[in-house]
C-alpha positions, 0 to 999 in steps of 0.5 A: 500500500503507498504511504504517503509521509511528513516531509522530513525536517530536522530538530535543532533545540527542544525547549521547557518554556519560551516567551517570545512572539518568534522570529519567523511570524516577526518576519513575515509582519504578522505583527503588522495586522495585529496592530489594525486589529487583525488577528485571523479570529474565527477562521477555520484552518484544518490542519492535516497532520499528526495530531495535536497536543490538544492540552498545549496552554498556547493551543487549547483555546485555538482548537474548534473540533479535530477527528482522527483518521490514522487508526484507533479511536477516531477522536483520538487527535493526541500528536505522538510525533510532534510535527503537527503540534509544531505547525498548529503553534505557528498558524495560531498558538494564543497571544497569551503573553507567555510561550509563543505566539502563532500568524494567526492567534485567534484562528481556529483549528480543526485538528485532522490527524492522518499521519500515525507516530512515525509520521505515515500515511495511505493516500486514501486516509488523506484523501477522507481527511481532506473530504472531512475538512471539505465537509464539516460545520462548526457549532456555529456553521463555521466552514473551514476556510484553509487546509494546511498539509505539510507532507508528500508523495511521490506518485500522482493520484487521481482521487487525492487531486480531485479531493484537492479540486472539490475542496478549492471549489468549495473556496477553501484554500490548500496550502501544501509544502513544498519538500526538502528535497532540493539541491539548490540548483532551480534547474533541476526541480524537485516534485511532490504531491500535492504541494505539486497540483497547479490548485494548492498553494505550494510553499518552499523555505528561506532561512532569516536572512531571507536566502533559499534554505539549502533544502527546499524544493524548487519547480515550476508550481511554487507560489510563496516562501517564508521562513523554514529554518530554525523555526520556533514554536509548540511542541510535545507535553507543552513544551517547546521546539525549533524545526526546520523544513517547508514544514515550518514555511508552511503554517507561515502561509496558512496563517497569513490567509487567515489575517487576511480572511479575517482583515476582508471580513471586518470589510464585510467582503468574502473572499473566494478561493481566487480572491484570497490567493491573489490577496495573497501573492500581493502581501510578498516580498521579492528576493531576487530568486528565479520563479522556480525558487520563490514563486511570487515572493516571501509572505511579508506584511509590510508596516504601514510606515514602510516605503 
């Protein structure tokens, strides 16, 4: 049976306790919504992954359902790797003045669990992880708004593509990670699914001197960058990590849609699946790379008094 799995990313530091808006989330200028009061409240993001540390004090307010599609108990959402729990902070950990602070911190999220402990998983778990995403409502008939998938595959698969185009139909925006399988070399691309499906919204990794992390993916389909090394954020037992891999560009991205979601909806304005793309592609900053490398830029929010 073909696995599909988390995009390998490396540890670099586990932590006890931090207290601290992180580097990547200052970077992009998430900061710089938060203060015209935007903060992604009340979007829905479904996160497929590996779970959640649902007990985590910088994500328990943050998280509106979850079910869990890797075997078991299917309301068994309990992260047991750490990846998820790790991209879940950098979408939407709390502002609660300790810990970290997530793009997003009043965004919610749903919490699909597709990936068991040592981070695999079939095509046809995520496949009715990403239908569920599609499908479900909240207490309050809340939709999802945004998935973010941070793993991959090699092959191409008919129904995984076509979960993918039903749930962009439904205005949903998926955002995919790019790999890290790169070479550093833009001519020679590197392919994973989905993050390679023209629908989903592909992101590689720049470190924070804004370069080309050495391991990112590149090809024709990469839309954004953001930061993918070194990044902090929530961990296991409500502790603390740093991570690195477009794992971690990833949650930057789903994130900044849900500022922006947030930011149209106090202008009484609903974005579709294009509109919030391109909302998107005009928040970037470009570095100077190739297309292949950085699509249309890094997500960045520039400061009102920035030229």
């Amino acid at each position: 049976m073909t696995k599909f799995q988390l995009i390998p990313h490396q540890i670099d530091e586990i932590l006890e306790e931090t207290n601290e808006i992180p580097e990547g989330v200052e970077m992009i200028g998430a900061p710089n919504q938060w203060e015209e009061d935007t903060y992604g409240n009340d979007t829905v993001i479904a996160v497929i992954d590996t779970g959640c540390d649902v007990n985590h004090p910088d994500l328990r307010d943050s998280i509106i359902g979850g079910r869990n599609f890797s075997g078991g108990n299917p309301r068994n959402i309990l992260d047991k790797n750490g990846h998820g729990t790790h991209v879940a902070g950098t979408i939407a950990a709390s502002l609660n003045g300790h810990g970290v602070a997530g793009v997003a911190p009043k965004a919610k999220l749903l919490i699909l669990k597709v990936m068991d402990d040592k981070g695999t998983t079939t095509y046809q778990n995520l496949v009715k992880a990403i239908r569920y995403a599609t499908r479900w409502r909240g207490p309050n008939k809340e939709k999802v708004g945004v998935i973010s998938m941070s793993l991959g595959g090699q092959k191409d698969y008919a129904s995984l593509h076509r979960s993918i185009k039903n749930a962009v139909k439904e205005d949903i925006l998926v955002v995919c990670a790019a790999g890290n399988s790169g070479d550093g070399n833009a001519r020679t691309p590197e392919r994973l699914y989905p993050g390679y499906y023209d629908e989903v919204v592909q992101v590689g990794a720049v470190d924070f001197d804004a370069k080309m992390a050495d391991f990112t993916n590149t090809n024709d389909e990469i839309d954004l960058v953001a930061p993918g090394v070194g990044i902090r954020s929530t961990y296991l037992n409500g502790r603390y990590a740093t991570l690195s891999g477009t794992s971690m560009a990833t949650p930057h991205v789903s994130g900044a849609a849900a500022l922006l979601i947030d930011q149209h909806r106090q202008e009484d304005i609903e974005l579709t699946e294009d509109e919030l793309f391109e909302a998107l592609t005009e928040h970037t900053k470009d570095l100077g790379y190739s297309r292949e490398v950085e699509g249309n830029g890094m997500i960045y929010f520039k400061d009102i008094f920035e030229e």
